[in-house]
N, C-alpha and C positions, 0 to 999 in steps of 0.2 A: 518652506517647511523643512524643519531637522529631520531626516529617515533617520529615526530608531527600532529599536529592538529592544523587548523586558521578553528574558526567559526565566519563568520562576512566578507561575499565579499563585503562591499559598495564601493563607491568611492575611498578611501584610501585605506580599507584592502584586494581591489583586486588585486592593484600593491604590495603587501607587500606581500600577499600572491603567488605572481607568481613568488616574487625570492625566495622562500623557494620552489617552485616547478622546481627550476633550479638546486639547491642545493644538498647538502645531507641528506637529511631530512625526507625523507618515508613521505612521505606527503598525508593528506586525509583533506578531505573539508567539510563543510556542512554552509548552510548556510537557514533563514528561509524561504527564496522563493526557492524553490529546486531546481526551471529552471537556476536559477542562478549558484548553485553549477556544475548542468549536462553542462552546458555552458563550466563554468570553467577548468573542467577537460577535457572535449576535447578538448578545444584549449591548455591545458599548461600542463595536465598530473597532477598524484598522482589517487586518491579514493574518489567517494564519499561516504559520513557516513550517514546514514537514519536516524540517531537520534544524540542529543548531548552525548548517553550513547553512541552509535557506535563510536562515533568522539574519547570517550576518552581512547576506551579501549585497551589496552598495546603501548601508549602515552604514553613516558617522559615527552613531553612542551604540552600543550595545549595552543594554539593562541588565547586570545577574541580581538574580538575591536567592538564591537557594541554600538549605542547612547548612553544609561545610564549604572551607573552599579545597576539598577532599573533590567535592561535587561538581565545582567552575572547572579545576584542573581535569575530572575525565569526561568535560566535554570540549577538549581543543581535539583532539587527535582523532585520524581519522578519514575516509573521505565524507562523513556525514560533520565532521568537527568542524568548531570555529574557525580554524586556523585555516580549513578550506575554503570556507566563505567569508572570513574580512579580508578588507581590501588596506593598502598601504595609507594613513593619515587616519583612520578611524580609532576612535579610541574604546577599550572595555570599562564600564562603570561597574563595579563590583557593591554590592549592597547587600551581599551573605556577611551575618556576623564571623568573619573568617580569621586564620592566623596569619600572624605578618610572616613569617618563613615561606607557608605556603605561597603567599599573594607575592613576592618576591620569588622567586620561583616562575608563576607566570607570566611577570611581568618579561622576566627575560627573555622568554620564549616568544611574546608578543612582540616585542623588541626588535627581535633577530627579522621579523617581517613588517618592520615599518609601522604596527601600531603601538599608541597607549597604554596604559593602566594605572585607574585612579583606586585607592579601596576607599569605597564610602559608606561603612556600616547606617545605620541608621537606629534610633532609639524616639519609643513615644506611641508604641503595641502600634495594635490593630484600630485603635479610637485614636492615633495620631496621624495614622497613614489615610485612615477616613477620611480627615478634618485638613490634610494637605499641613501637617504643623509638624512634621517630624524634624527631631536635631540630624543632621549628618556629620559624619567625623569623618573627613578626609583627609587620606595620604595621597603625596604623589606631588609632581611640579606645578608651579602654580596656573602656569601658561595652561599645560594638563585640566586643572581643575577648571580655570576659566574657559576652556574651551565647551564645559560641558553643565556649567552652572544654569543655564536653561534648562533643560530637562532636571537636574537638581531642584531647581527654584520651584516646579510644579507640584512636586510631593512634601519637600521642605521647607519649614520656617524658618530653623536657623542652621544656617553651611557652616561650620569651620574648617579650617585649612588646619591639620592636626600636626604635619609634619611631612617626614619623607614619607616613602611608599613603606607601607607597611602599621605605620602612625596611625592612621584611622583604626584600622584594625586591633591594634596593640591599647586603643582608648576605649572603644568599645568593650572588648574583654573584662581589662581592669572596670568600668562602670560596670559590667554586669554581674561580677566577684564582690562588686562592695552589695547590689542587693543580694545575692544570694546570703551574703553572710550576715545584713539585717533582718533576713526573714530567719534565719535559723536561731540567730543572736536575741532577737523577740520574743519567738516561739521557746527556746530553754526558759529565758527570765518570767515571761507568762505560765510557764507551767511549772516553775517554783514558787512563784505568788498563789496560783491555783492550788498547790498543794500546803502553802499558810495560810489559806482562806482569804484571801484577798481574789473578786471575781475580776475575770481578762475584761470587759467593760471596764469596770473603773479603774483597772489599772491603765490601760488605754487613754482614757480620759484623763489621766495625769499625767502620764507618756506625752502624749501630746502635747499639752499646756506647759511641757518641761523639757531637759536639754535632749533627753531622750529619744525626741522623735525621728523619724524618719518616713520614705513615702510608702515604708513598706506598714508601718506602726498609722500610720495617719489613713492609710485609703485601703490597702492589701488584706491588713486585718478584719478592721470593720468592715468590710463589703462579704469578704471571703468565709474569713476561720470565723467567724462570731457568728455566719449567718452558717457557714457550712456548705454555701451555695457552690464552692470552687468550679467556678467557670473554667474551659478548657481556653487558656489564650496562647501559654506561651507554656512551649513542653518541660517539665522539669529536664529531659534528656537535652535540650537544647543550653538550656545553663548549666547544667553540668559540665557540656563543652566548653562552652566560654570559660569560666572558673577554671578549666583544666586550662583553657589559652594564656589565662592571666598566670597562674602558679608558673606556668613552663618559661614566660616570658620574664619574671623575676630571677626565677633559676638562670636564664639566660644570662642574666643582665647584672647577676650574681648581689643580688639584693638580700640580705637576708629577712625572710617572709615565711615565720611559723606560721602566723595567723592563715595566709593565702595559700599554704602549703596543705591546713588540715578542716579548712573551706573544701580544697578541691577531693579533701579522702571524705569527708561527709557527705557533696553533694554527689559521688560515685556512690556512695552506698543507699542515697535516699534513690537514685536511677535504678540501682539494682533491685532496691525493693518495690518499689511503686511501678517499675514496666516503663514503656516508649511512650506511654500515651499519657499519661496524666499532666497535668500541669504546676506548672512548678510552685507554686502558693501550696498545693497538696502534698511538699516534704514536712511541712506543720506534723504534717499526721505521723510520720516516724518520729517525731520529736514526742507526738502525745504518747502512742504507745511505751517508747522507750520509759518517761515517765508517770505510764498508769494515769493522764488526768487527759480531758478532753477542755479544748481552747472553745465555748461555745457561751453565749450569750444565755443568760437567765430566762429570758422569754423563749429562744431556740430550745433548751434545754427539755423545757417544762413541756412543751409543747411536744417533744420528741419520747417525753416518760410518759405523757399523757396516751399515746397513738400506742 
């Protein structure tokens, strides 16, 4: 059996976490709300770790996927820290959508104590990490990568090797700036058609049959904005960060990037309107108001004037 460690049960890392708890994998948990980890472990089995130095110690992989790697980085230090409890040849699997500065950064510091660091975003929500079908984008050496492609392989369908350290990360960001800016990009041209009487169905229905679509135009819309249902999956605060990762990563790289530059001053301002919690399909809604027209299906509508 692989002794692992996933610290990080949210949303995503609780399914990802529970097929490495089916696994071979000595599996131990910890996570920052503890009810959550105690949760965990009785329904699916492994250990819980009282600390992230319990989580690490005699680990091979170490699991993160938590919001930032703001959030990886303040838990090395410390005697309760990682760095307390890996041991030399273990490596950290990074699965927080995070920035390659940062993830570089800890890498060295892991470094300095004999372990790894791979970054392996992941992409494919909470119904990918379900179904064990998520893409992973990893940075980092390949020897690295392959050492920890097992525990990858149980949550993932498809691995790439993205680049050096940081790579994974730096690929994530940018994919998740091109949806943010499909869904905004949708949401203004739907709410110009809406306002020339042409309804977001059938413009939809053309969108798709044409060069126009996208997964946000094909599935986002019609589930979400048409029906109004907006589920909470994926926090708009959370792509805002990413969009912000990708803009600064251009700026870096000195790309010239108006479009991903005023991507990232939109979705700062759909966060600031809309709070920490909403989801990110629900920046639609700063688009409607800005333009006085609601994105909602003829039957949703009627149904809503009727009540």
């Amino acid at each position: 059996m692989l002794p692992t460690a996933f610290l990080g049960l949210g949303a995503i890392g609780t399914p990802m976490a529970r097929h490495l708890a089916a696994g071979p994998f000595d599996l131990v948990v910890w996570n920052r709300t503890a009810a959550r980890a105690d949760g965990f472990v009785s329904a699916h089995g492994g250990r819980v770790a009282l600390t992230p130095a319990d989580a690490a110690r005699g680990r091979a992989v170490v699991v993160t996927c938590l919001p930032t790697s703001a959030d990886v980085a303040s838990l090395l230090d410390g005697p309760d820290g990682l760095l307390a409890g890996f041991e030399p040849g273990a490596t950290l699997l990074d699965c927080t959508s995070g920035d390659p500065a940062t993830s570089r950064q800890i890498a060295a510091r892991l470094a300095e104590r004999g372990v790894r660091f791979v970054d392996a975003p992941v992409s494919g929500g909470v119904s990918g990490a379900e179904a064990a079908a998520l893409t992973v984008m990893c940075g980092g050496e390949a020897d690295d990568l392959a050492r920890v492609r097992p525990v990858l392989e149980a949550f993932g369908r498809r691995i790439v090797h993205a680049g050096p350290l940081g790579a994974g990360h730096a690929l994530k960001a940018v994919n998740n700036a091109l949806l943010a800016l499909h869904i905004w990009g949708a949401a203004e041209g739907l709410a110009a058609l809406a306002r020339s009487g042409v309804a977001p169905e059938l413009a939809l229905e053309v969108i798709n049959a044409s060069s126009g679509r996208a997964n946000a135009t094909e599935n986002l819309f019609p589930q979400r904005v048409l029906t109004g249902a907006f589920p909470r999956t994926f926090r708009a605060a959370l792509l805002d960060k990413d969009v912000g990762i990708a803009a600064d990563l251009a700026r870096a790289a000195r790309v010239p990037s108006p479009l991903l530059q005023l991507t990232a001053e939109l979705w700062r301002m759909a966060h600031q309107e809309l709070g920490e919690e909403a989801d990110h399909v629900e920046a639609v809604r700063v688009v409607e108001r800005l333009a006085g027209v609601t994105l909602r299906s003829a039957s949703v509508s009627s149904t809503t004037d009727a009540s």
